[in-house]
C-alpha positions, 0 to 999 in steps of 0.5 A: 729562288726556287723554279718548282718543286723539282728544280732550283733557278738562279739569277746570274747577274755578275757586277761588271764595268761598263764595257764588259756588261756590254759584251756579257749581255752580247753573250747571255744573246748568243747562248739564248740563239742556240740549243741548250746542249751547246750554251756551254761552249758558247761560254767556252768559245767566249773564254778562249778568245779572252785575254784578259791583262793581269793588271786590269781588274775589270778585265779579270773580273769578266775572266772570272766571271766566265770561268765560273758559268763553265764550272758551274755547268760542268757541275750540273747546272743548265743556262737558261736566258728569260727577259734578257737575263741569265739563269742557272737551273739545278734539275733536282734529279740531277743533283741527287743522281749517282751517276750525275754526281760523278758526271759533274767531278769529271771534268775536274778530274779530267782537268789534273791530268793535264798537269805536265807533271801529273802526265810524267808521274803516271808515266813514270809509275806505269813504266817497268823499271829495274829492281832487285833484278826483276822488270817490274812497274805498278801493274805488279801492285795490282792483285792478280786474280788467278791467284786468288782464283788457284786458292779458294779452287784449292781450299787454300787459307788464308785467301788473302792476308791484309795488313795496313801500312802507315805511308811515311817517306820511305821506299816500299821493300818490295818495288823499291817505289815511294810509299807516298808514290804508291799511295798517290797513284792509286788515289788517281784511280778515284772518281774525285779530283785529288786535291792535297789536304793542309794540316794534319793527315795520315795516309795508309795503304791495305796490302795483301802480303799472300800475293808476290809484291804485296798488291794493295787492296785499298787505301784510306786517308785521314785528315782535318775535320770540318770546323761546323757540322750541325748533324755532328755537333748535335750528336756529340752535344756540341750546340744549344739545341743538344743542351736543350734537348737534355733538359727536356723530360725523355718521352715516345710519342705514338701515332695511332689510330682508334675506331670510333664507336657508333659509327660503322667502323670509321677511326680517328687519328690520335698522338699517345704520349709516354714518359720514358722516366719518372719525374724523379728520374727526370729532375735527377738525371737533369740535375747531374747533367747541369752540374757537369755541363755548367762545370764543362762551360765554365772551364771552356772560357777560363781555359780559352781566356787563359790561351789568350796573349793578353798583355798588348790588350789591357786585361788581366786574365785573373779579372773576375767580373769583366765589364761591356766597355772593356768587350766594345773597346776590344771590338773596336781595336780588332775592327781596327786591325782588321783594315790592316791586316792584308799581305800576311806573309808565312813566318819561316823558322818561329824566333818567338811566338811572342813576336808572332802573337803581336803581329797585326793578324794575330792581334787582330784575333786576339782581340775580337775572341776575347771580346766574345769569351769576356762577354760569355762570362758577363752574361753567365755572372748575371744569370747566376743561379745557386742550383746548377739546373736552374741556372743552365736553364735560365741562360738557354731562357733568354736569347743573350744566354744561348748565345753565351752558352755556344761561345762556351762550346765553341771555345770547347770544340775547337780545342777537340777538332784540331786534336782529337777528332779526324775525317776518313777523307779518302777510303775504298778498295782496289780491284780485284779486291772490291769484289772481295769486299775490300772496300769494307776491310779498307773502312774497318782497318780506318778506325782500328786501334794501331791507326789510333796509336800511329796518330797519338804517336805522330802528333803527341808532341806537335806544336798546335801553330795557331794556338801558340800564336794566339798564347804567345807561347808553345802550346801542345794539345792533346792528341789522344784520338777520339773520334772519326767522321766520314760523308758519302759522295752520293745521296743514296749513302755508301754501302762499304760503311753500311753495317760495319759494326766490330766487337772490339771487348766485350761491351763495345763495338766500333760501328759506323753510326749514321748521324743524319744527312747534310747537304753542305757546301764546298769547292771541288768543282771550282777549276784551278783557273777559275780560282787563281782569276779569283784571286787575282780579281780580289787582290786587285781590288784589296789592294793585296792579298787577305785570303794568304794560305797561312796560319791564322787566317782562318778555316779553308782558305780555298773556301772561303777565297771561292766564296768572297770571289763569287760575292764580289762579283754579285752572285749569291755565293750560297746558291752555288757553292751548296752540294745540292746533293745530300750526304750521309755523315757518318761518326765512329767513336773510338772509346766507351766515353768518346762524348764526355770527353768531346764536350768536356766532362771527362779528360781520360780517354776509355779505350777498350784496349790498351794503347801503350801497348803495341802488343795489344794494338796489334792483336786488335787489330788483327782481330778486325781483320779476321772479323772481316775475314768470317763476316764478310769474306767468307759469306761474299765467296757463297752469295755471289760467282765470284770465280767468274767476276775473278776470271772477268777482271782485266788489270789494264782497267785499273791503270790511270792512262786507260781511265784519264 
């Protein structure tokens, strides 16, 4: 519910036993008898003091129920007591303040270097150490200014000189530290908790080879890109309402206003409207649209049908008009397996995919998407039109036809985030190099070619896991890079992606593309012993775990473990799992034709250099750093006093103890 225009009010009635109402409601009187800055430890207190037996679901559950207020008002959210009752309140201006967001990921952040383990890695990397008979430790990474300082007094160039290194297991020449070692320690330096990231990723470093040990500039991540984006999917053409947006004459409309004669001056509003093309232009731009995009759906469900293990179902894939009772009899077994599917294990060394599709998980899935892609092409045949254009808009008419349109697309985009597409999850400079601009050569080099080469080499012949469970034999997707994704942490957007738009040929640039802002949802907040009291509250009232970390069950399972935890516990998971600040999306697109091949229409991929060739990737590469060198260095060297920010910079603000 909303409280006013500028806050957001939560009831926070947690569904407890008996005793336990009782000794929360002791508490919600407590946190109302003191002054709103000390309700949260009112909760702390409560939390210490509580025990609660591992076995004993309502004992857990109050646990849960605890650890999850504290989270959230680390996260921002204040504790109000009205009529008896707990309420969490949002200050909108709190939600949306930089330095409240930051505020709010503290605590968590604060929270990993607790970790006995994480404490003896700082220590470990901060600790000089013996290597090629020098004392050396991570401070040696860390760019020394007076250098940079020496050679822009010197008219020396380059002043510095970037390179990207793809982090793989192997020990820096320099230090003789792990790649993987250097990159983690300087992720720590982050505002945002580090979390490790399943599925695919690739790690890189930004170094400065000028500079003895090489320091790092930045560092930059790639990893797995979110399964539903709306601002995305519309850009990309990924939804109805982008389908319906091209079947749509193209036209401006103008606000203006008009003096009304004869009466002394005073003006009217009024909308002018404008085609943009002739009807002709029109029908034949919608004409070619249609055809390519009923071709692109069409071939998105017999592709998904024939990724389906189909013979424990009683289907033949070549069935050309399938029937609603084979749909509602799909639906039934995979509600059936469903009640069955719980304690998943994790599959050691796969025998036979065969094996892993008939498992109950597995069939559980296969059942319920063939029911949803066989009456996709039920409605399609029914709705068949002999013109392409008037049959794309007899589905988009009908509520049954969009709603087969979007299992076509989602059949499509599937294929394409898990292989094609990637998200910049981590991306920034390190001091002394931020004041270099570093951050916006770290964004620059995230989309360069040799990182497009370093993934289509990486994963080219890599098993997707889930879908050859689903087929029941190996499937290798494409893996060609297409496009990249990033949000920004903060409402106000970031300023090291804003205006990064770098000619790669003559006809097209790699640019980061604003493509709308989102408020979205996730669980950064949630605290490791709030989730494991989570989990454990589920699998005792499942009677074993649904929500495993495997493959096959599903997107995020972190997500989804907070979200189920919070809805059995009788609390509006929406309300709080929502970023109530909203982010910028950001897209790059790699190639010229990076949409068509997204949504189906093309399967070439248009790079605008040549990716078999290393020669080439390397000089474009190379190109993008010099780019950032005259555009960006060059310019931060006259507009600011950068020798006195230089002199002003002390190494130890930089090292993870000094920051923890």
């Amino acid at each position: 519910m909303t409280y006013s225009n500028e806050e957001i009010l939560e009831r926070f009635a947690p569904q407890l036993d008996e005793a336990h109402t009782i000794r929360f409601q002791t508490l919600v009187e407590k946190i109302e008898q003191v002054f709103p800055h000390y309700r949260s430890q009112v909760v702390q207190r409560e939390l210490n003091m509580f025990k609660a037996d591992i076995n004993s679901l309502p004992e857990v559950r109050y646990e849960a129920t605890l650890s999850t207020i504290l989270d959230l008002t680390q996260q921002g959210w204040e504790l109000l007591v009205q009529d008896n009752e707990l309420y969490l309140r949002m200050p909108a201006h709190e939600a949306s303040d930089k330095q409240s967001v930051r505020s709010f990921l503290s605590s968590e952040r604060k929270a990993q270097f607790q970790d006995p383990s994480v404490i003896s890695f700082i220590e470990r990397m901060e600790q000089e150490k013996e290597y090629d008979r020098a004392r050396i430790s991570v401070r040696n990474l860390i760019g020394d200014p007076q250098i940079i300082v020496h050679r822009i007094h010197h008219g020396e160039t380059p002043i510095v000189a970037p390179y990207i290194q793809l982090v793989s297991h192997a020990r820096d020449e320099h230090t003789g530290y792990w790649l993987s070692d250097i990159w983690r320690y300087f992720r720590y330096t982050w505002s945002i908790p580090y979390k490790t990231m399943p599925g695919r990723n690739l790690f890189y470093l930004v170094r400065d080879a000028i500079q003895p040990y090489h320091p790092v500039i930045g560092i930059f991540a790639l990893g797995n890109s979110v399964l539903n984006l709306t601002v995305r999917d519309d850009e990309i053409g990924w939804t109805v309402e982008a389908i319906a947006k091209q079947l749509k004459r193209k036209e401006q409309i103008d606000h203006i206003t008009q003096q009304v004669s004869g009466t002394n001056g005073k003006t009217v509003g009024a909308i002018v409207q404008r085609f943009l093309e002739t009807e002709e232009e029109y029908h034949n731009r919608v004409e070619e649209y249609s055809t390519r995009t009923m071709d692109a759906l069409q071939h998105s469900l017999k592709q998904a049908i024939s990724e389906l293990y189909v013979k424990d179902l009683n289907y033949h894939r070549g069935t050309k008009y399938p029937t609603m009772d084979k749909v509602n009899g799909l639906r039934r077994l995979s509600e059936e397996l469903r009640e069955q599917a719980i304690d998943n294990k994790k599959t050691g060394q796969v025998k036979s995919f065969e094996t892993e599709a008939k498992e109950v998980l597995f069939k559980k899935k296969r059942a319920a998407e063939l029911a949803r892609l066989l009456e996709a092409k039920i409605i399609f045949n029914a709705h068949k039109q002999p013109a392409s254009a008037d049959w794309l808009r007899e589905l988009m008419g009908k509520e049954e036809g969009r709603k087969a349109v979007n299992v076509a697309l989602v059949a499509n985009r599937k294929t394409k985030i898990g292989s094609n597409m990637m998200e910049i999850i981590v991306c920034g400079g390190i001091p002394p190099y931020n004041e270099l601009l570093g951050g916006k050569l770290v964004s620059i080099l995230a989309c360069s070619p040799q990182v497009i080469r370093d993934y289509t080499e990486k994963y080219s012949g890599q098993v997707s896991e889930i879908a050859s469970r689903m087929k029941g034999k190996r499937v290798i997707r494409d893996s060609r890079l297409a496009f990249l994704g990033t949000t920004s942490l903060y409402a106000a957007g970031s300023s090291q992606y804003n205006r990064i738009k770098v000619p790669i040929a003559d006809d097209f640039y790699l640019r980061y593309k604003k493509m709308g802002i989102t408020e979205g949802y996730g669980t950064v907040y949630f605290s490791k012993r709030t989730t494991a009291a989570m989990m454990r509250m589920l699998e005792l009232q499942d009677g074993g775990r649904r929500i495993n970390n495997i493959f096959g069950e599903g997107t995020s399972p972190r997500f989804r473990l907070i979200s189920r935890g919070l809805s059995s516990l009788g609390i509006r998971s929406n309300a709080f799992l929502k970023h109530y600040s909203p982010r910028i999306v950001y897209s790059i697109e790699l190639a010229r034709n990076t949409n068509e091949f997204l949504c189906g229409i093309s399967d070439e991929l248009d790079y605008p250099f040549d990716i078999n060739s290393p020669e080439s990737v390397s000089q474009r590469t190379q190109e993008m750093v010099d780019f950032w060198y005259t555009r960006w260095l060059e310019k931060r060297l006259t507009s600011v006093n950068i020798i006195e920010r230089l002199n002003q910079f002390d190494l130890n603000s930089v090292l993870v103890s000094a920051t923890r």
